[in-house]
C-alpha positions in Angstrom: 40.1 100.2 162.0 39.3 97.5 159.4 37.3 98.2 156.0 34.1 96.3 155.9 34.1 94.1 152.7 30.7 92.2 151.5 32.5 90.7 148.8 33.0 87.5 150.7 29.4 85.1 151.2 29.9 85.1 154.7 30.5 88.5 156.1 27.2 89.1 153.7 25.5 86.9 155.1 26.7 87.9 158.1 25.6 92.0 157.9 22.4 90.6 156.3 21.7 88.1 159.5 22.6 91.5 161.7 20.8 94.1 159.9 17.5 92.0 159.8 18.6 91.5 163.9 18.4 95.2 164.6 15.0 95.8 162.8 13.5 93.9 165.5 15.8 94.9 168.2 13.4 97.2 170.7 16.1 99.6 171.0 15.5 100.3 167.5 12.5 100.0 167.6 12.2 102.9 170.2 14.9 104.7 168.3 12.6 104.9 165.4 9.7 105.9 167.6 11.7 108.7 169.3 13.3 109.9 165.3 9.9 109.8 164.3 8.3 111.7 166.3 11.6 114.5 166.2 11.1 114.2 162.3 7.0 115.2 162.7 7.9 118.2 164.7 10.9 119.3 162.3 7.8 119.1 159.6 5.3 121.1 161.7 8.3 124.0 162.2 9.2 123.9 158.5 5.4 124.1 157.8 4.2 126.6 160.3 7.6 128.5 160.5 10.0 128.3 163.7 9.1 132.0 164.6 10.1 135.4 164.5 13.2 136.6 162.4 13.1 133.3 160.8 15.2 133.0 157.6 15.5 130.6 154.7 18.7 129.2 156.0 17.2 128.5 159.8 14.2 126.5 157.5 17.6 125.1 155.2 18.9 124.2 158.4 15.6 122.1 159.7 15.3 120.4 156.0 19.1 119.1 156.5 18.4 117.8 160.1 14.6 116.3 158.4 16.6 114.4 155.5 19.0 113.4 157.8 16.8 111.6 160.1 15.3 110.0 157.3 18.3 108.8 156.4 19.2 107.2 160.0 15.9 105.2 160.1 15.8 104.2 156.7 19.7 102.6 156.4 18.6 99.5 157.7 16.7 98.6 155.5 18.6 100.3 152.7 21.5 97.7 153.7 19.2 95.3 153.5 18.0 95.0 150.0 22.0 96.1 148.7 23.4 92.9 150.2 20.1 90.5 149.5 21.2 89.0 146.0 18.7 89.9 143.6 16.7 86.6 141.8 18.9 86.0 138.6 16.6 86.5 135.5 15.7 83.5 134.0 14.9 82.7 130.4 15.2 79.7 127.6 18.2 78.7 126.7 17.0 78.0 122.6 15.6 81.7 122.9 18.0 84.2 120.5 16.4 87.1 122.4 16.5 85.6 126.3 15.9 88.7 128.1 13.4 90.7 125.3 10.1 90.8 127.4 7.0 89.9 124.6 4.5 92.1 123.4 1.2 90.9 124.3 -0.6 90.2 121.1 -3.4 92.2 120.3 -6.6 90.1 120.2 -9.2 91.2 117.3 
């Protein structure tokens, strides 16, 4: 099995490219319909309660499963913004304090 590495441009690029790709897959797309819909019914039980003899760690149990879902659906995107570069911050050169933001002055 070889170690995924986003060090180099191009296998960056590459995951970003695929990643953006699956968002619009339909499979996905239906997979997110089908999590969704799992994750409103874990919320109803956890909400309502699951029934009799129910316990806190049965309810643990359904929180677990609930963040977990939540994290399935959301690691697209998650991958997404980690391997988009972020916009490099940009300020005068002359300027001894380049990345102090500026109070606004107050006007009288």
């Amino acid at each position: 099995m070889t170690k995924l590495s986003f060090e180099e441009p191009k296998n960056r690029e590459q995951a970003l490219a695929d990643f953006k790709g699956l968002l619009e897959n339909t499979g996905w797309k239906l997979l997110e319909t089908v999590v969704n819909e799992n994750m409103e019914v874990i919320r109803n039980q956890i909400l309502e309660g699951v029934g009799e003899g129910e316990t806190i760690e049965n309810i643990s149990r359904l929180r677990d499963k609930l963040r977990a879902y939540k994290d399935i659906i959301g690691t697209p995107v998650k991958m997404i913004e980690y391997l988009t570069p972020a916009d490099p911050p940009t300020h005068n050169e002359d300027d001894p304090y380049p990345f102090v933001e500026p109070k606004p002055k107050n006007k009288v």
